[in-house]
FIROZA-629632 format. One record per residue (C-alpha): x, y, z; residue in three letters. Coordinates in steps of 0.02 Angstrom, whole numbers. Last residue first. Layout:
<sites>
X	Y	Z	rest
X	Y	Z	ALA
...
</sites>
This chain:
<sites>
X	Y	Z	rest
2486	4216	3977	UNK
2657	4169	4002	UNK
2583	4050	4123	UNK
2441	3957	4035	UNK
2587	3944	3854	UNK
2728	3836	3992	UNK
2559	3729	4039	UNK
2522	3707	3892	UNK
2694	3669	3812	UNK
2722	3556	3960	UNK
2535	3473	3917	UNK
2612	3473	3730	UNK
2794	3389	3752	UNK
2730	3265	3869	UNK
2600	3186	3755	UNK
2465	3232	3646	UNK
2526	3176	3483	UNK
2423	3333	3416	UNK
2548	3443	3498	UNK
2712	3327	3468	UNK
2632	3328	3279	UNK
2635	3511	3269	UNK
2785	3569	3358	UNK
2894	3425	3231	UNK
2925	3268	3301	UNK
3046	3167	3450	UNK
2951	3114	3593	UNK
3039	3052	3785	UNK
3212	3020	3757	UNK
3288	2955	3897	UNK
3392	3042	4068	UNK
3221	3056	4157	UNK
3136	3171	4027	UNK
3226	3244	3860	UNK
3096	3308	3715	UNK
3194	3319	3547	UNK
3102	3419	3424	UNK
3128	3451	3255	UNK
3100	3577	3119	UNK
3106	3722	3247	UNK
3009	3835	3231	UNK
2911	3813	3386	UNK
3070	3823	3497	UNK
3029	3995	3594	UNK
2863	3930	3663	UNK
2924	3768	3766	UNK
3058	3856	3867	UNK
3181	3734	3931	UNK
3282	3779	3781	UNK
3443	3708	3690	UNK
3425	3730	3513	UNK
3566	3607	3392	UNK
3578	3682	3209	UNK
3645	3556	3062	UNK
3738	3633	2922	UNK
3776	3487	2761	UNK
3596	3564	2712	UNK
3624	3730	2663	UNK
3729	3833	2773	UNK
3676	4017	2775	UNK
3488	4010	2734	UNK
3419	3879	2853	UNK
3526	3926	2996	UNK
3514	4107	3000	UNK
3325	4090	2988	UNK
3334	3973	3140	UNK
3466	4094	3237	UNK
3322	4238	3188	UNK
3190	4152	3242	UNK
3287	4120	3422	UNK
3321	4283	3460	UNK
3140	4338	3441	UNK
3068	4187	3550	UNK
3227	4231	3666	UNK
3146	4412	3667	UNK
2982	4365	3710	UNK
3022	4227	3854	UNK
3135	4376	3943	UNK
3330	4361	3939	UNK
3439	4278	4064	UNK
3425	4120	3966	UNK
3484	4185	3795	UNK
3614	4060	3759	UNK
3496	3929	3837	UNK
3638	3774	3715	UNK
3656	3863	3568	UNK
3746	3709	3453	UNK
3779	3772	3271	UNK
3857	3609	3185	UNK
3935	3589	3010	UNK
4028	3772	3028	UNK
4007	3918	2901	UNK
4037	4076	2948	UNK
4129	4063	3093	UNK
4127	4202	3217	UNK
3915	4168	3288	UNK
3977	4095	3449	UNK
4075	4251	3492	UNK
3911	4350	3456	UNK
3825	4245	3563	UNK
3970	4262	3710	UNK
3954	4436	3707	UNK
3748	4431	3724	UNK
3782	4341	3880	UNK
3914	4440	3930	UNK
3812	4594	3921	UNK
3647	4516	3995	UNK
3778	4471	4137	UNK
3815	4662	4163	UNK
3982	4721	4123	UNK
4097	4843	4214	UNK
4202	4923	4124	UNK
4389	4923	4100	UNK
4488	5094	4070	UNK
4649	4998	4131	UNK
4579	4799	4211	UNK
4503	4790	4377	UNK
4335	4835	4288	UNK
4303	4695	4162	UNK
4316	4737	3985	UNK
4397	4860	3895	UNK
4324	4963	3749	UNK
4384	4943	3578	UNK
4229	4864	3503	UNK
4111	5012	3584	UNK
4232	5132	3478	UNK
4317	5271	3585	UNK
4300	5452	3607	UNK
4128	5488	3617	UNK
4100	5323	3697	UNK
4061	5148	3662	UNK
3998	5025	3785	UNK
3832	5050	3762	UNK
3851	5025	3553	UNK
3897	4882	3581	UNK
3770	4830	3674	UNK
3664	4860	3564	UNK
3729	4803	3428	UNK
3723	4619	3530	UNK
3577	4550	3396	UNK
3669	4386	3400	UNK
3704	4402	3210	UNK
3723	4586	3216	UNK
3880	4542	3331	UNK
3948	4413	3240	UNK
3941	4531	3058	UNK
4032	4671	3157	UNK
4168	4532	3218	UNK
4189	4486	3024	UNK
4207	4652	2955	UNK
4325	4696	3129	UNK
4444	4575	3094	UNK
4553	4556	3246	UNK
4503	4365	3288	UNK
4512	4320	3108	UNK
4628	4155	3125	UNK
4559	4147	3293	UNK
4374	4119	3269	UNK
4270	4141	3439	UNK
4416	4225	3486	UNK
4344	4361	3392	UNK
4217	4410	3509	UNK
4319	4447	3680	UNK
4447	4534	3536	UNK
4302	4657	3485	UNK
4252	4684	3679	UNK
4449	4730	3750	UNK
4482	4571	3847	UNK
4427	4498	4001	UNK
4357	4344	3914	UNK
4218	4323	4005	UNK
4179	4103	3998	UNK
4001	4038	3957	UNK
3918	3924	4063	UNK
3741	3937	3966	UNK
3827	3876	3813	UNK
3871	3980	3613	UNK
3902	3920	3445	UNK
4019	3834	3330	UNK
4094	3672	3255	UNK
4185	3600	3133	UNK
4341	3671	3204	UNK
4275	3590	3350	UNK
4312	3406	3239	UNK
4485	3451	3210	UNK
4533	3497	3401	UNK
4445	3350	3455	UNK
4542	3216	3340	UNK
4389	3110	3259	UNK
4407	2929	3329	UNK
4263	2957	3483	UNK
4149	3038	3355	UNK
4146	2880	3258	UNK
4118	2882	3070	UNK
3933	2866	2967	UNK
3912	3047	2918	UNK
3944	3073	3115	UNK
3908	2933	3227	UNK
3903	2945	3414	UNK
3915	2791	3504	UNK
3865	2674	3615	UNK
3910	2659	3842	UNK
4007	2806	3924	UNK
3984	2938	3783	UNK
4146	3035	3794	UNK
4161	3217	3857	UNK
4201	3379	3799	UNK
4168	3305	3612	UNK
4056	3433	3570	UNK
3908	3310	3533	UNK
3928	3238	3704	UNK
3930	3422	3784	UNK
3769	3465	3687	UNK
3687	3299	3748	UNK
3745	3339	3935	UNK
3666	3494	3896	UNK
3494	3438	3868	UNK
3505	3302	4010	UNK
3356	3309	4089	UNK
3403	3401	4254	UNK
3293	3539	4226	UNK
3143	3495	4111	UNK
3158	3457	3942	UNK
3197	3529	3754	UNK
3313	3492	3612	UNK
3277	3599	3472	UNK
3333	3543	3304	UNK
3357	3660	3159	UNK
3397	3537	3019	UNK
3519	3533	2878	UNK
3567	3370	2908	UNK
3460	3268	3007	UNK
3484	3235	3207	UNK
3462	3034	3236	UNK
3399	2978	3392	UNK
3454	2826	3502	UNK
3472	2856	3678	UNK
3508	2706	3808	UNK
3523	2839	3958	UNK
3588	3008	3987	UNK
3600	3069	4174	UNK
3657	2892	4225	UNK
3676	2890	4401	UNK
3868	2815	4457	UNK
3974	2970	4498	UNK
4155	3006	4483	UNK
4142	3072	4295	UNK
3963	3114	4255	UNK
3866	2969	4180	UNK
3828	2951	4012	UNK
3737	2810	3885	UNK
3699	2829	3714	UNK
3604	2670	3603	UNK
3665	2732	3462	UNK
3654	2931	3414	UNK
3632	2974	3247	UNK
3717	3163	3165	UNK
3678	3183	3007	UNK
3640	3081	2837	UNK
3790	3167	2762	UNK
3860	3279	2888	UNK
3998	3379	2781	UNK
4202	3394	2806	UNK
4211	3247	2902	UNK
4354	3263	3072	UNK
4492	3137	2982	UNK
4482	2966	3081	UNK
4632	2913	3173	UNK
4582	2990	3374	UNK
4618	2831	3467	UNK
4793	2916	3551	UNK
4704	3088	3576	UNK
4634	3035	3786	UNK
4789	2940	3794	UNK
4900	3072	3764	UNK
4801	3206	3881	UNK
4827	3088	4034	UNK
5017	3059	3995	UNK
5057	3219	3990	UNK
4957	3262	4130	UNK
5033	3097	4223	UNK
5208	3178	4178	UNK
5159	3333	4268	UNK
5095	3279	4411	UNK
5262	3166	4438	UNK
5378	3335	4401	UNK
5275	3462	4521	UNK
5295	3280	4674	UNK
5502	3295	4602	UNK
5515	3488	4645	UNK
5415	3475	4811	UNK
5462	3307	4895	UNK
5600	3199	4807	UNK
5695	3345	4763	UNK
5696	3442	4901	UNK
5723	3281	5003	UNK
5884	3295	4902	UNK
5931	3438	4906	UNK
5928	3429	5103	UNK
6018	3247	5105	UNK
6169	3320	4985	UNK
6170	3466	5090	UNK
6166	3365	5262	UNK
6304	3237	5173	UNK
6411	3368	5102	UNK
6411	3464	5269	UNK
6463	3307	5395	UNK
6587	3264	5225	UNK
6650	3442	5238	UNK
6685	3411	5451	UNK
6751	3224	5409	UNK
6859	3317	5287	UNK
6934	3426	5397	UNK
6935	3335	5533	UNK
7002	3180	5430	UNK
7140	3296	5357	UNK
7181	3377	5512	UNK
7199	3200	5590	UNK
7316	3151	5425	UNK
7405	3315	5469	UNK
7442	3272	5640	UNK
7528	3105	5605	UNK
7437	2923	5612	UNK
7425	2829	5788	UNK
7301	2694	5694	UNK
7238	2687	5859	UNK
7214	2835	5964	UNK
7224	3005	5799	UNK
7127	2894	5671	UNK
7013	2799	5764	UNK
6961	2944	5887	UNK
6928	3046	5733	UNK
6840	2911	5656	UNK
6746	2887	5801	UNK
6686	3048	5814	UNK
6627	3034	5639	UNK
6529	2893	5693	UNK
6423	2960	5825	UNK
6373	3123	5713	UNK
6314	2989	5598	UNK
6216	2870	5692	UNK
6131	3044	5781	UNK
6098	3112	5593	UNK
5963	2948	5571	UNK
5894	2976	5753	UNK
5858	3162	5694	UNK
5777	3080	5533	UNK
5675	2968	5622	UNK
5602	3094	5739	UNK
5582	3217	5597	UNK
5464	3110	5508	UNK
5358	3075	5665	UNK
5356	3275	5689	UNK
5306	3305	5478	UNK
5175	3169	5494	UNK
5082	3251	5637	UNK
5110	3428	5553	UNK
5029	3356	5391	UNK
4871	3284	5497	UNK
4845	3435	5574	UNK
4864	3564	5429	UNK
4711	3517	5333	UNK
4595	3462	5449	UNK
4649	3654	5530	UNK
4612	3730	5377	UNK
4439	3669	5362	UNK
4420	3735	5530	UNK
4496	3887	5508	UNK
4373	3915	5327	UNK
4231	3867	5430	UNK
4262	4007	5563	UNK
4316	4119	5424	UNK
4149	4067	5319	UNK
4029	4085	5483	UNK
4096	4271	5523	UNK
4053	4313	5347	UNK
3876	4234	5352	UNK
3795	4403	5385	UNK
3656	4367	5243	UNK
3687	4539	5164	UNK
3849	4563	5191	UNK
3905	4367	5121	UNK
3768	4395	4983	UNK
3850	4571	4935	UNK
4043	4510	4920	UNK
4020	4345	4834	UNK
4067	4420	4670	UNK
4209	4530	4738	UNK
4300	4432	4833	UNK
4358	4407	5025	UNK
4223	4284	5107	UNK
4213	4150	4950	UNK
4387	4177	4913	UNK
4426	4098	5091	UNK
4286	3988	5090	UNK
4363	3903	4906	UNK
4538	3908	4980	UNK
4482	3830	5149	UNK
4399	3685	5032	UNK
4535	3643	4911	UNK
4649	3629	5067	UNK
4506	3518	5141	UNK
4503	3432	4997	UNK
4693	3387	4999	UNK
4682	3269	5166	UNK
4743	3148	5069	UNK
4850	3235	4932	UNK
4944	3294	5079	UNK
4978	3139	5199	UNK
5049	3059	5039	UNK
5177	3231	5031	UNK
5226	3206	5185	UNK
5276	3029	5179	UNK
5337	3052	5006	UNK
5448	3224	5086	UNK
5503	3099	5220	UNK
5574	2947	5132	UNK
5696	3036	5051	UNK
5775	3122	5201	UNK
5761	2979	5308	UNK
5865	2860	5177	UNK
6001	2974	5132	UNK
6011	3008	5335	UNK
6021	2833	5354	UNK
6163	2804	5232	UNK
6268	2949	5321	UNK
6335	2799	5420	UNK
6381	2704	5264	UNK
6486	2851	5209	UNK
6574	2837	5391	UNK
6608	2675	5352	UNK
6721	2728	5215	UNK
6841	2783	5342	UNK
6872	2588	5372	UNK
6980	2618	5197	UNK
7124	2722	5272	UNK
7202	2872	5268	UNK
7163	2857	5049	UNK
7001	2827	5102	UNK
6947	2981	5175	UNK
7033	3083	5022	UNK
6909	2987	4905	UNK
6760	2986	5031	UNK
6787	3188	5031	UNK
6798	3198	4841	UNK
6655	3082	4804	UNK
6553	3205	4926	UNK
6604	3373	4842	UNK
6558	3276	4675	UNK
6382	3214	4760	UNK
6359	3400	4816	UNK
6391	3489	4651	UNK
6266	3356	4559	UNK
6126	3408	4702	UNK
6142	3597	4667	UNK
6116	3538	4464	UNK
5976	3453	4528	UNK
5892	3572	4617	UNK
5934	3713	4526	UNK
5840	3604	4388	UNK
5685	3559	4506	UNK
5670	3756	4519	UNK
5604	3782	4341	UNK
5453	3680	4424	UNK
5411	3823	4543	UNK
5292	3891	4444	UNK
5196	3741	4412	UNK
5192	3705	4585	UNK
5014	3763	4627	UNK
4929	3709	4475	UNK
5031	3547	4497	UNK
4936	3504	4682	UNK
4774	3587	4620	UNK
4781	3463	4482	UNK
4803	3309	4565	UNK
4662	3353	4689	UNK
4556	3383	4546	UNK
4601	3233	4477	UNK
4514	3137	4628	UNK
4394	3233	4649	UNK
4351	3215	4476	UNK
4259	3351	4369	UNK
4417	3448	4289	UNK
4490	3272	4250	UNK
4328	3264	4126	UNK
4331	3412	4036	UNK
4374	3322	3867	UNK
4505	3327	3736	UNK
4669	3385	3854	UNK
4731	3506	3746	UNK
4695	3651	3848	UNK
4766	3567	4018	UNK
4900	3514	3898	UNK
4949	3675	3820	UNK
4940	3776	4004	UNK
5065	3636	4070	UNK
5162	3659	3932	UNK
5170	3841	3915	UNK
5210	3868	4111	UNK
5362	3769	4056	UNK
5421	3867	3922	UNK
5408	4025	4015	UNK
5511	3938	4154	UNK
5644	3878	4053	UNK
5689	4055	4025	UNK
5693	4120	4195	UNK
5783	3978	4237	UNK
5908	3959	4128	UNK
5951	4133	4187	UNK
5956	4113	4337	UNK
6082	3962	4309	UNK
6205	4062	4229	UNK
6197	4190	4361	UNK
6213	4070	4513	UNK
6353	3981	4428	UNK
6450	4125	4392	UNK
6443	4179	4553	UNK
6474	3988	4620	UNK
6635	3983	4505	UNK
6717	4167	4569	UNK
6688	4122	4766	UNK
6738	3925	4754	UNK
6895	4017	4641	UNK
6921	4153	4774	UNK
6910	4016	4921	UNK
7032	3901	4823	UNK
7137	4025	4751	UNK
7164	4079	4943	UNK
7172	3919	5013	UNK
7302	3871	4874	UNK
7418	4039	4900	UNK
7418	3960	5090	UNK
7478	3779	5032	UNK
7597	3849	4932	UNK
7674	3968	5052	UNK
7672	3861	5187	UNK
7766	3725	5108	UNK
7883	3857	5079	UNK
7898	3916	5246	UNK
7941	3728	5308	UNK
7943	3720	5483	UNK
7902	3524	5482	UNK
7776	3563	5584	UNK
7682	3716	5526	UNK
7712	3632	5336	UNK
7616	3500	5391	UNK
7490	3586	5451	UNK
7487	3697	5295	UNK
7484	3539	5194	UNK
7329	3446	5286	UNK
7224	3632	5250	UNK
7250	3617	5075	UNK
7198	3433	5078	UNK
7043	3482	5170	UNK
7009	3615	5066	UNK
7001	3495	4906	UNK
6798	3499	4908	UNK
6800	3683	4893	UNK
6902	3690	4749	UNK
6806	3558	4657	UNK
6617	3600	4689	UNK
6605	3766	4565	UNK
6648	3632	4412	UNK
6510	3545	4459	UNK
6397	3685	4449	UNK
6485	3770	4296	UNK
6461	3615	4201	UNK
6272	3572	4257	UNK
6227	3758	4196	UNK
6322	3778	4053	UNK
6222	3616	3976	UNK
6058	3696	4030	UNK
6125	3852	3953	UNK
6167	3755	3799	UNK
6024	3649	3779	UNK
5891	3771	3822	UNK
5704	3718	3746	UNK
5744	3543	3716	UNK
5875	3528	3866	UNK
5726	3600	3994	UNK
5597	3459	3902	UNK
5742	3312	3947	UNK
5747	3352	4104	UNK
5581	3352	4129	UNK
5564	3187	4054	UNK
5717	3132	4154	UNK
5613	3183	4314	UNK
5464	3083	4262	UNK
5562	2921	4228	UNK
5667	2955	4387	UNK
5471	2980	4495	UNK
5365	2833	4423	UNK
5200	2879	4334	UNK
5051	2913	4470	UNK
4899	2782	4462	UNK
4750	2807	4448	UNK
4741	2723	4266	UNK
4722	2795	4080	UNK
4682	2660	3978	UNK
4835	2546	3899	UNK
4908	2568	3715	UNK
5094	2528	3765	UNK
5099	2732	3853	UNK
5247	2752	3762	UNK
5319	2944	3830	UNK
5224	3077	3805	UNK
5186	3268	3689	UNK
5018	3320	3689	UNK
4941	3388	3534	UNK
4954	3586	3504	UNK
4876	3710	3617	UNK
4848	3879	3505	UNK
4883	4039	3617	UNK
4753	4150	3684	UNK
4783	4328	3613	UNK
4845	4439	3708	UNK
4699	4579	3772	UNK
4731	4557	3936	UNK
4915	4602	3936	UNK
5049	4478	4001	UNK
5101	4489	4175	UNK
</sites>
């Protein structure tokens, strides 16, 4: 496990296949194409033990598939009396069983280690696309989600896709082998490759039954995970004593459990019907061969030994070959599928992004005729807004809950796209500014802020990687979002408050109160000196009115007197009295845009803005 106090690691742009320009669909990329793009990532990051790998594996299937013939010459030799026959064919067992011993050792170990390596890489990806994906989107549809949770949980089993198909290589030579030999008694015997043919066919058409059955009823797997954590973990752990709903959760958690697992065992006993029936066709033919061979064609002991012999490898070959194989078209080929749609998915979300992320606001920031809806549902929670946010501005966007102030701050930060206008920075589209340029342009702190677990100067310097361990520039955060204090609480005798760990299940971690974070998460927000666009969207909303009031002059004074006019600061505040400075405000009511004016005019203007103000001013007092 890697420490908690590494460094998050940079996610560069998605790497796909031609996507020919279309939208992102529903639909899951084909299953070869996906598995040769996994392939193809394992060679790029291990070429020569991936190359070792396949060799030694087929390589390892060559002694053991010529046992048969072995075994035909020692019978022979048996008959015929020959001791020398007898000799040679029993020196060949043994090199054969030491050599099948010797390869698949080798094998084994060379392949481990491919493994283990690939596997770093590979956990990499998947963590570099879900961070370079440009918006948060897929994390917000059911539908993705259920995608997601099905490659979250098999990303760490993808390495074994390889074994799997370097396992299934050495079973399709073994099985060449056998038909070869089979054939060479006599050509019917290649019927008995056509009877394996519905075994081939059951065994890959189970695991996508399955597997379809899966992602259905996925949500209720989603849900008996949530109910489970819910009743066992820390956060939850006083409400679920206190209320006495614990018994509740584990009865809802079974249940959700059980519409999870019923369905899947259904399909898994119909699925094994048909493959059982598919084996029967089999096992009945190779007892025919052997009946063929020894009663009609009337052929010599050794040729039956032979066909027993390989009949009884092919019987294994096949039911390997078959079990690899639905391996590989269930579990390690469903990881593969997930993962090329990722790819895919976080492609076409960069592939319009051509315009160069502005390096000052110009006019500002306008909004044209803006509409938004959250991913998977239908009510608008923006709607038709046009406003225009002036450079070098403090701008306080305020409303009631549910208005829509942070859907506006989420717009503006690119971590989702406007579903109907546009959003036009110094007169260029937002939507063709790359994402990761355009947030290095930005800066500042949300109400759903993350705790980085990490020791408390690093949890603030992420906020700016390049200087994420310079302390000058963390000290100067943390005055910024007046967080010396708590600092200074989490420092001892001993230790600096910047070098203590967070989080308590961590070595020498503390426990943090939300305050804490909050205050944390400001000073993280506050790393870059100068970006175009401050956005604080209720950074402060588990403090008291007063304090946010104070808080808030001082990000205002900050503002005007750091960044000139090419820096535009973005308020987010539900509380009337603590945005008075600003020198605009946006009121947000039923998705639209309600007033837009200074304190002063929206108060003289009479409208929403000042009875909320009033009425906000009546109860603080």
């Amino acid at each position: 496990m890697s420490s908690p106090d590494a460094p998050p690691e940079a996610a560069p742009g998605a790497q796909a296949a031609a996507l020919d320009g279309a939208p992102v669909t529903d639909e899951l990329p084909s299953a070869i194409p996906a598995m040769w793009r996994l392939g193809k990532l394992g060679y790029q990051h291990e070429p020569r033990l991936m190359a070792a790998s396949i060799g030694l594996a087929l390589l390892a299937a060559l002694p053991d598939a010529l046992l048969a013939v072995l075994l035909a010459i020692l019978t022979q030799g048996v008959i015929d009396q020959d001791a020398t026959m007898v000799a040679v064919a029993a020196i060949g067992l043994g090199l054969s069983v030491t050599l099948t011993w010797f390869l698949s050792v080798v094998s084994t170990r060379v392949q481990r280690r491919f493994r283990d390596k690939v596997t770093i890489a590979l956990e990499s990806h998947v963590a570099r696309l879900q961070a370079s994906v440009t918006t948060i989107a897929h994390h917000e549809r059911p539908e993705y989600l259920d995608r997601l949770a099905v490659l979250r949980d098999q990303t760490f089993v993808l390495d074994h896709l390889y074994l799997s198909v370097f396992s299934t290589a050495g079973w399709i030579l073994r099985l060449g082998v056998t038909v070869v030999l089979l054939a060479a008694i006599d050509p019917v015997l290649i019927l008995l490759v056509v009877l394996a043919v519905p075994t081939v066919v059951t065994s890959s058409w189970r695991p996508a039954v399955e597997r379809t059955v899966q992602e259905q009823v996925a949500e209720s797997q989603r849900l008996a995970g949530h109910l489970f954590q819910v009743a066992t973990t820390a956060p939850s752990g006083k409400e679920v004593r206190v209320t006495g709903i614990g018994r509740r959760l584990a009865a809802d958690r079974r249940a959700s459990w059980e519409r999870w697992y019923g369905p899947i065992a259904h399909a898994r006993a119909a699925s094994a019907l048909w493959h059982t029936a598919g084996w029967l066709v089999f096992g009945l033919g190779f007892v025919g061969a052997v009946v063929y061979v020894a009663s009609v064609l009337g052929r010599p002991a050794a040729e039956v030994v032979l066909v027993l012999a390989a009949g009884a490898r092919l019987t294994a070959y096949v039911g390997a070959t078959v079990g690899e194989i639905g391996f590989l078209r269930g579990v390690w080929m469903d990881g593969a599928i997930r993962l090329a749609w990722l790819e895919d998915y976080a492609a076409v979300q960069a592939q319009d992004a051509d315009a160069p992320a502005p390096t000052e606001l110009g006019p500002g920031i306008r909004f044209e005729h803006v509409d938004f809806a959250y991913p998977g549902s239908t009510t608008a929670v923006l709607r038709d807004v046009d406003l225009t946010l002036p450079a070098g501005a403090v701008v306080a966007i305020v409303g009631e809950n549910g208005a829509g102030k942070s859907t506006l701050v989420k717009l503006l930060s690119k971590l989702y796209e406007p579903t109907r206008g546009r959003i036009l920075v110094d007169d260029v589209d937002l939507a063709r500014v790359p994402a990761d340029e355009w947030r290095d342009r930005l800066a500042g702190a949300y109400q759903d802020f993350f705790r980085f677990e990490l020791h408390a100067g690093r949890s603030i310097g992420v906020g700016d990687l390049p200087r994420l361990d310079d302390e000058p520039a963390i000290r100067t955060a943390v005055d910024r979002a007046g967080a010396a204090d708590v600092v200074t609480k989490l420092g001892t005798a001993e230790r600096d408050g910047l070098d203590t760990q967070l989080g308590p299940t961590w070595p020498d971690g503390v426990e943090v109160s939300f305050g804490q974070w909050q205050k944390l998460a400001l000073a993280r927000g506050f790393m870059r000196d100068q970006p175009l666009v401050l956005v604080l969207d209720e950074p402060t909303a588990a403090l008291d009115a007063e304090t946010e009031h104070a808080l808030f002059e001082r990000y205002a004074d900050f503002a005007r007197n750091a960044g000139g006019a090419e820096r535009l600061t973005v308020l987010v505040s539900h509380r009337f009295s603590t945005v008075r400075m600003a020198d605009l405000i946006v009121v947000l009511d039923g998705a639209r845009v309600a007033e837009v004016g200074t304190h002063d005019d929206l108060l003289a203007a009479g409208g929403q803005y000042a009875e909320l103000y009033t009425i906000q001013a009546t109860a603080y007092s």
